[in-house]
N, C-alpha and C positions, 0 to 999 in steps of 0.2 A: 339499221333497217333489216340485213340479213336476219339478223338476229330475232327482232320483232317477229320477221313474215313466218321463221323457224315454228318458233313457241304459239305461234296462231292454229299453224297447220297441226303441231304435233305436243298440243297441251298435255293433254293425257296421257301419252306414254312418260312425256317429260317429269310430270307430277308422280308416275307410278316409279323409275329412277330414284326419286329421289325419296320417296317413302320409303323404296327396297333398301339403300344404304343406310337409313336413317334406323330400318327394323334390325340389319343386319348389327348396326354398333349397340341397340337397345342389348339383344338375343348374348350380346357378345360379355355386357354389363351384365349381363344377371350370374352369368359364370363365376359366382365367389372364388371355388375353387381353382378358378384357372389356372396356369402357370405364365409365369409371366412375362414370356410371348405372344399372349393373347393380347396385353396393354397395344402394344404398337398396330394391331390391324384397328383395333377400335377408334384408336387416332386416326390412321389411313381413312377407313369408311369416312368419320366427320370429316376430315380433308379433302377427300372427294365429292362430297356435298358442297359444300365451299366455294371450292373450285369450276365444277358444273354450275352453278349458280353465278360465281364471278362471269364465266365465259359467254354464259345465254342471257342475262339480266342485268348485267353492271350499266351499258353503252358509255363507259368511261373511255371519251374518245384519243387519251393520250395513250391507249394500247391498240394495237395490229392483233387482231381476232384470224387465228387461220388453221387450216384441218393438213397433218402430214400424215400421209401412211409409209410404215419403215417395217418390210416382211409382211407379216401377218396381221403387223399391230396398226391400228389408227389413234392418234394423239391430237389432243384440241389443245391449241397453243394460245394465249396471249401473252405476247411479249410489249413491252415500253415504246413506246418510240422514242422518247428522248428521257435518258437516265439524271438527267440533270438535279430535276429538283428532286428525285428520290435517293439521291447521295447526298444533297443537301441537308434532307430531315433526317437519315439515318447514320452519315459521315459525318459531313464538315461541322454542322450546329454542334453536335456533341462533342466534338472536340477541341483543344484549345489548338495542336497542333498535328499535322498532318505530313508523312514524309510520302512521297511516291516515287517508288521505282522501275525502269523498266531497261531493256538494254535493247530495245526496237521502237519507242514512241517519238523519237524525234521526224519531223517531217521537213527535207530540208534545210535540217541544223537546226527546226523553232518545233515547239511544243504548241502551238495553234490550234491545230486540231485537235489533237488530247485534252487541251483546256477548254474547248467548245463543246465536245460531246461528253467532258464532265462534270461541264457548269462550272469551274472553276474561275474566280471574279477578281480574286487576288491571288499572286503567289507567286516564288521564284520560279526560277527554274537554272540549272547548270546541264550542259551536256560536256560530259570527262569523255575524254577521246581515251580511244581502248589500247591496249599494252601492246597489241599483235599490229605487227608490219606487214600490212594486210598487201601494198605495191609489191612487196620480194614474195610475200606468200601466196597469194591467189591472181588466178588470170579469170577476169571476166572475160568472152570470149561470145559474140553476137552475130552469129551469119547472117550475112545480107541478100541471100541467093535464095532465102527459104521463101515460099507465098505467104501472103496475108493469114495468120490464124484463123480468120471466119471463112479462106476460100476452104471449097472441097477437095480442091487438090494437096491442102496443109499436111495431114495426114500422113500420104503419100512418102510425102518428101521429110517428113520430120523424122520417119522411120528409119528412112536411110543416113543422116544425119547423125541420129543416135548410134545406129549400128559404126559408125564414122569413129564416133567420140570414143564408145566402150574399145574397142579397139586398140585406141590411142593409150588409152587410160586402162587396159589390162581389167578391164571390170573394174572393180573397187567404187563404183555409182551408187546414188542415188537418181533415181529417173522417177521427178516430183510432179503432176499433172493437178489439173484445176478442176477436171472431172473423172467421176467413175466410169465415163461410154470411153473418154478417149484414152484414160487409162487399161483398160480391158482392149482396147482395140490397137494399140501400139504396144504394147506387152504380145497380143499373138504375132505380130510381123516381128519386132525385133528378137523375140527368147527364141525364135528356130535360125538367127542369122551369127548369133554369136555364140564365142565356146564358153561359155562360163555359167555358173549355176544363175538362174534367176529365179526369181523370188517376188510373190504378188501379193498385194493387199487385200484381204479378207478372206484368202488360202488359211490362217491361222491366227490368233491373237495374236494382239500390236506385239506386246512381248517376248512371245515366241518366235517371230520374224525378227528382231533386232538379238535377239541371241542367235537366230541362225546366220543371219547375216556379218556381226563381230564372227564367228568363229567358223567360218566358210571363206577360205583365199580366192578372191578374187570376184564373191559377188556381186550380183546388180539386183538393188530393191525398187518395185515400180511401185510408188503410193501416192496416194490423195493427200486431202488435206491436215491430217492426221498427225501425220509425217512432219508436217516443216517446221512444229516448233516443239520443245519437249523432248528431242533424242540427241542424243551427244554419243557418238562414235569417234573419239580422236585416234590422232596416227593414218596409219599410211592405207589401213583395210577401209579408211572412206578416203578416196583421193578426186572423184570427180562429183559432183551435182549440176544434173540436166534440170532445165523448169521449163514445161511447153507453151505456158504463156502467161502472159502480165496476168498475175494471180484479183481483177476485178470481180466483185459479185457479181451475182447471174442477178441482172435488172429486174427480171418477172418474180421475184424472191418475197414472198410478204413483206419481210423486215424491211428491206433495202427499198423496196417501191413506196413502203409507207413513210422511212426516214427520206428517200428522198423528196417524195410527194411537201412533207411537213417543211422542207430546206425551200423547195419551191414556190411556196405558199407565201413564206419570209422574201420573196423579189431576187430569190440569190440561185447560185449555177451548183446544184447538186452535186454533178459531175466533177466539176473541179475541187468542189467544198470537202466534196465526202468521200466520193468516187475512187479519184485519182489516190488522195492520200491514203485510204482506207490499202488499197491495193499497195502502195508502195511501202505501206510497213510490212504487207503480208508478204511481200517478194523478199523485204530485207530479212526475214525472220525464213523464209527457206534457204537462203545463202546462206543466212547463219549456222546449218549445221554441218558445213565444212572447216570451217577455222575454229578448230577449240582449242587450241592451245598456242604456245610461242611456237614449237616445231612442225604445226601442221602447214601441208603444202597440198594447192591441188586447182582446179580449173572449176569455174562456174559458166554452166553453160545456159543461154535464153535464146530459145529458139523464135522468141517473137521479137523482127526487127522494129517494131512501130517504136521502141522506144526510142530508136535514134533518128526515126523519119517523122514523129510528131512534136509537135509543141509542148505539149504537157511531158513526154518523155523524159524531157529535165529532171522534173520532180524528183523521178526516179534513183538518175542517175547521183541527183544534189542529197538523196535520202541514205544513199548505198554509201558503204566505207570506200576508200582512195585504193579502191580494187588496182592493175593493172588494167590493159584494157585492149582488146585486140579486135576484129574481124576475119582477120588469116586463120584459115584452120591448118597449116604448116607451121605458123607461129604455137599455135594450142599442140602440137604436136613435139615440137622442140620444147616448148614446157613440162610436160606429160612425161619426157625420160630420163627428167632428175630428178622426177617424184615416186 
């Protein structure tokens, strides 16, 4: 209907859009002589007609229609809401056989939810337990002294907390957050309390922060989401990871309000369906980039205690490998100086 009331109000510029791309890839065709990087904008142009078209005119209701602005730029999205039957026509029919792998999708020890948001109707599955001794090598580590993540006073106290842990652990952190306010905002309280170089996200490309970070003794990286899977720092220059809360998606999200809207539609509990496990594989996938090898050692720290004071917390816990497991931050301390 957005869409409809759009193109009512604003025919004509609309129609003039799509002429101007439509002139610009003609203008682009007439160029014999081009070189032949001209081919690819000609394609872009028709792509972006396409596209504009798909977004204002489709009302194909199995996509989430939504507007992002990133800098300067504004981006008209639609994305799926359920990938199911578009891995079906484009994956599974066309295949006779199909391997997937992953070293984060189990939920719980079961592939459930993996097999639900991939439409998958038949299939095995095995989960191989991994080579590293994850009880001798890592201490999970969960204050229970800290407030609720949603209070205002979390903040506060998470800062101090952290400046706690680095301490402990000589720098050598990663400090993983679920937003870019609360990342920006615990990065100015703790980088003036400790001695150690720190290092912020989007101060510099991803890559040039993980090359400063391997070859800088004893820093601390504060990043978003960017960060928890994809980097591998082994040895002793990554020894602690902080995560400031159960890494769930932000509810007001397109994607997530539209996927869960569609789960709720079906009689069934979003939250637990999607929610809970969507998040617990993201948690297990920032832990993950502590333990890369047989000889790495080092403390994972979760500042948010709901995991051990809810119900659904299990999930978590049943998702995460046979960590150690503590609440003493004396206990994370006596760990931290054999590492």
């Amino acid at each position: 209907k957005s869409q409809e009331a759009f193109l009512e109000r604003n025919n004509e510029a609309y129609r003039d859009v799509l002429y101007a791309l439509e002139l610009v890839a003609l203008q682009l065709e007439l160029q014999r002589a081009a070189p032949e990087d001209v081919y690819p904008l000609i394609s872009r142009a028709r792509e972006m007609m396409e596209k504009l078209q798909f977004f204002l005119e489709s009302n194909d209701r199995g996509y989430v229609y939504w507007i992002e602005k990133r800098g300067r730029g504004t981006f008209l999205q639609a994305t799926p809401i359920d990938v199911a039957q578009m891995l079906d026509r484009r994956l599974f029919d066309e295949l006779d056989c199909v391997v997937l792998t992953s070293a984060t999708l189990a939920v719980a020890g079961e592939f459930e939810f993996a097999k639900q948001r991939l439409g998958l109707r038949t299939s095995r599955s095995l989960v191989v337990n991994s080579p590293f001794d994850y009880e001798r090598q890592a201490l999970l580590y969960v204050p229970q002294h800290l407030p609720d993540p949603r209070s205002p006073a979390f903040a506060s106290a998470a800062s101090r907390e952290i400046v706690e842990l680095l301490m402990m652990s000589r720098g050598r952190a990663f400090v993983l957050f679920t937003s870019y306010t609360q990342m920006r905002l615990l990065y100015d309280k703790v980088s003036l309390e400790v001695p150690y170089e720190t290092l912020l996200q989007g101060t510099a490309p991803r890559s040039a922060l993980l090359d400063e970070f391997r070859s800088t003794p004893n820093a601390v990286l504060f990043a978003t989401s960017s960060f928890w899977q994809g980097v591998d720092v082994p040895g002793q220059q990554l020894s602690c990871v902080i995560i400031d809360k159960l890494p769930f998606a932000v509810p007001s999200d397109p994607v997530v309000e539209a996927r869960s809207a569609a789960i709720r539609e079906e009689g069934r509990d979003p939250f637990h369906e999607f929610q809970v496990p969507q998040a617990a594989i993201a948690l297990k996938q920032g832990f993950g980039r502590l333990i890369r090898s047989r000889n790495d050692q080092g403390v994972l720290a979760l500042l948010d205690n709901r995991i051990t004071k809810t119900r659904y917390g299990q999930v978590f816990f049943d998702s995460l490998p046979p960590y150690g497991f503590t609440i003493k931050r004396d206990e994370v301390e006596g760990f931290l100086k054999k590492v």
